[in-house]
C-alpha positions as a Markdown table, in Angstrom:
| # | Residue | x | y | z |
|---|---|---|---|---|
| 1 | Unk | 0.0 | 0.0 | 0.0 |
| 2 | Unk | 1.1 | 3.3 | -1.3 |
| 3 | Unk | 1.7 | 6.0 | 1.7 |
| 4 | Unk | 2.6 | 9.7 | 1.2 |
| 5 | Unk | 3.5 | 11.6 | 4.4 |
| 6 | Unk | 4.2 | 15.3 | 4.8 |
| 7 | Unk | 6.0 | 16.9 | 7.6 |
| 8 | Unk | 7.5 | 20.9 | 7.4 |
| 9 | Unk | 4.5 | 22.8 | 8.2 |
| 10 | Unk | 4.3 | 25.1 | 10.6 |
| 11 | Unk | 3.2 | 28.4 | 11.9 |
| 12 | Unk | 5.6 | 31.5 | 10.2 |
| 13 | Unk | 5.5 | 35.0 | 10.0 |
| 14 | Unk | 4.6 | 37.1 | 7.2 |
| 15 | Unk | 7.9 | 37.5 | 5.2 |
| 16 | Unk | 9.2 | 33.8 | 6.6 |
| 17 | Unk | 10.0 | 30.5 | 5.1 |
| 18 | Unk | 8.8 | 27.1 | 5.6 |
| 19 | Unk | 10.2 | 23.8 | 3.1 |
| 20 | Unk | 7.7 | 20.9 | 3.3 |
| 21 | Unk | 8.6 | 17.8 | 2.4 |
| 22 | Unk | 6.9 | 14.4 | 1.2 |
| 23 | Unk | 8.0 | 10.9 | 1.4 |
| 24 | Unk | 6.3 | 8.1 | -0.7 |
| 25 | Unk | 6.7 | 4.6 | 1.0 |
| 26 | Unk | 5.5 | 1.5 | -0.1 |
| 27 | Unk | 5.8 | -0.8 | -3.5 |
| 28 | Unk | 6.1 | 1.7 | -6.2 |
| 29 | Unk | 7.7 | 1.0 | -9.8 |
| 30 | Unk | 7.4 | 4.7 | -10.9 |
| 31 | Unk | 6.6 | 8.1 | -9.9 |
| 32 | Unk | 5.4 | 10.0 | -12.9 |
| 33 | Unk | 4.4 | 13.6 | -11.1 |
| 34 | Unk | 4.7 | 14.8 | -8.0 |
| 35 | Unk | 3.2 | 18.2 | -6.4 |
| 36 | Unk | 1.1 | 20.2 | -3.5 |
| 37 | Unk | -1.9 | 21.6 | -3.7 |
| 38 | Unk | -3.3 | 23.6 | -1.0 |
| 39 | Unk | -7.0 | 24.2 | 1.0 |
| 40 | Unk | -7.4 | 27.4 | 2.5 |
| 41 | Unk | -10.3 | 27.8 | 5.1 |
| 42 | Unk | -13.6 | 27.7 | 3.6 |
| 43 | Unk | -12.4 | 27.1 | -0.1 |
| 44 | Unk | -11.8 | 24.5 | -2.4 |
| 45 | Unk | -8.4 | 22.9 | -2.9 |
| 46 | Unk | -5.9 | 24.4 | -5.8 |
| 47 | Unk | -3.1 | 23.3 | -7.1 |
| 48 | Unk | 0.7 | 25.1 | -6.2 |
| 49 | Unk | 3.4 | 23.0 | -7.5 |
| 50 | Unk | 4.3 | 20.1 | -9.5 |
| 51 | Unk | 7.9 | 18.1 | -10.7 |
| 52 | Unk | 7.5 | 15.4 | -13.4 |
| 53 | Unk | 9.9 | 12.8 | -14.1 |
| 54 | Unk | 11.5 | 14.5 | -17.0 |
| 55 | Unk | 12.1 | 17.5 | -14.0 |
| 56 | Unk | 9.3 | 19.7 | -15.4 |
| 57 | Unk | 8.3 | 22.4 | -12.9 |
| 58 | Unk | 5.1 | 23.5 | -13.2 |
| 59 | Unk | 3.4 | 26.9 | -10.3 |
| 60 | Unk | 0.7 | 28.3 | -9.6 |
| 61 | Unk | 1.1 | 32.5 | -10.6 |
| 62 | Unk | 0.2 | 32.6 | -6.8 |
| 63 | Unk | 3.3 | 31.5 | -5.7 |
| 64 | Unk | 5.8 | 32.4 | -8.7 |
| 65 | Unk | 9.1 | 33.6 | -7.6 |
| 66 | Unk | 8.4 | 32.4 | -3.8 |
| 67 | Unk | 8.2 | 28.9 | -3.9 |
| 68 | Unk | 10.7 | 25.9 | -5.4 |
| 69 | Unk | 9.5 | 22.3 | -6.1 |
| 70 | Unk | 12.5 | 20.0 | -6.1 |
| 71 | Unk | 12.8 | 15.9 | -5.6 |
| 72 | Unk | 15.1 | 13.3 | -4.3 |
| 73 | Unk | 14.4 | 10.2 | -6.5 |
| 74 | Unk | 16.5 | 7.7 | -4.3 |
| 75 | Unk | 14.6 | 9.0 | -1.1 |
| 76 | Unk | 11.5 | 9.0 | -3.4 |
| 77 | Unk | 10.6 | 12.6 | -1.3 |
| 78 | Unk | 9.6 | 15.6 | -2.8 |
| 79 | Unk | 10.1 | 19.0 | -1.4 |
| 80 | Unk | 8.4 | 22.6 | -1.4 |
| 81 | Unk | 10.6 | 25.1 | -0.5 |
| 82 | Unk | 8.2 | 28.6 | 0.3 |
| 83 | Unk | 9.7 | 31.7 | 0.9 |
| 84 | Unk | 8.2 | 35.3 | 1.2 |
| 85 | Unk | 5.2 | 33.5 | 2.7 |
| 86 | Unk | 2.0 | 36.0 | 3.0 |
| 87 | Unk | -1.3 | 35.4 | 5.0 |
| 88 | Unk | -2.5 | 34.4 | 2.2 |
| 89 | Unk | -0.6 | 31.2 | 1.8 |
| 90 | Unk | -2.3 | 30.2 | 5.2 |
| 91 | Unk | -3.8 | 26.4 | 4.0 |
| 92 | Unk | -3.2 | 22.9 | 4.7 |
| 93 | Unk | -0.8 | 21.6 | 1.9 |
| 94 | Unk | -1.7 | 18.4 | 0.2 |
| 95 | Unk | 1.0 | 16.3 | -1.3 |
| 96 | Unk | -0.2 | 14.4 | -4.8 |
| 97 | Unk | 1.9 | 11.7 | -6.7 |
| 98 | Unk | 0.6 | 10.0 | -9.9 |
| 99 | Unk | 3.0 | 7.3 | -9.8 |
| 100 | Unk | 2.7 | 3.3 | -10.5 |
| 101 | Unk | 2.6 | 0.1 | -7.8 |
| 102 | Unk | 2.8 | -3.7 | -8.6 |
| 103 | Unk | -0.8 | -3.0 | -9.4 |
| 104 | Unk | -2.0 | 0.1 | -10.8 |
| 105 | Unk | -1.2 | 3.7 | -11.7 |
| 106 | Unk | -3.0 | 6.0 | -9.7 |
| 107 | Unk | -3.4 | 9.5 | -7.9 |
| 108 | Unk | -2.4 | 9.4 | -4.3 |
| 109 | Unk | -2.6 | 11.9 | -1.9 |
| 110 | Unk | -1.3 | 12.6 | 1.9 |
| 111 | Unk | -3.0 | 13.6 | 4.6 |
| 112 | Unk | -1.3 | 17.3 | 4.7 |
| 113 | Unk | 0.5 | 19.5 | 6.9 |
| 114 | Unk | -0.8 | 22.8 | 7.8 |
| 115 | Unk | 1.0 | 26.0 | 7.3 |
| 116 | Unk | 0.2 | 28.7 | 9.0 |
| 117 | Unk | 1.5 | 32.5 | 8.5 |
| 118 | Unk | 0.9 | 35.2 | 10.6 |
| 119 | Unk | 1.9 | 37.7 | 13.0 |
């Protein structure tokens, strides 16, 4: 059984920085994306960052210029690095992996990690 599990959230100040990270444990042949997506208070869930296989980055115009995706193949972890945070980045961030077992390729998604900025 696939498992993702964040960890790096937090509660910053305006103007701070805060890297999450994502591990992906279990049987898994190959991870074709990884990214976050976020869900603020009250709204739906959007998308922030994603890193292919091929390292294709792909952001949100949200967080442009603030925030790095980057992986670790061998420790199969992805990583959001955020910096600049603003109140508005204030969510709990999801971690998604399309990404292939023994059985199947599928969408899997971690509990989250909440991220909290203000003063």
């Amino acid at each position: 059984q696939v498992q993702l599990v964040e960890s790096g959230g937090g509660l910053v100040q305006p103007g701070g920085s805060l890297r999450l990270s994502c591990e992906a444990s279990g049987i898994i042949f190959s991870i074709y994306r990884m990214g976050w997506y976020r869900q603020a208070p009250g709204k739906q869930r959007e998308f922030v960052a994603s890193i292919t296989d091929t390292e294709t980055t792909t952001y949100a115009d949200s967080v442009k210029g603030r925030v790095t995706i980057s992986k670790d193949n061998a420790k199969k972890t992805v990583y959001l690095q955020m910096n600049s945070l603003k109140a508005d980045d204030t969510a709990v961030y999801y971690c998604n992996a399309f990404l292939q077992t023994d059985i199947r390729i599928y969408d899997y998604w971690g509990q989250g990690t909440q991220v909290g900025v203000s003063s």
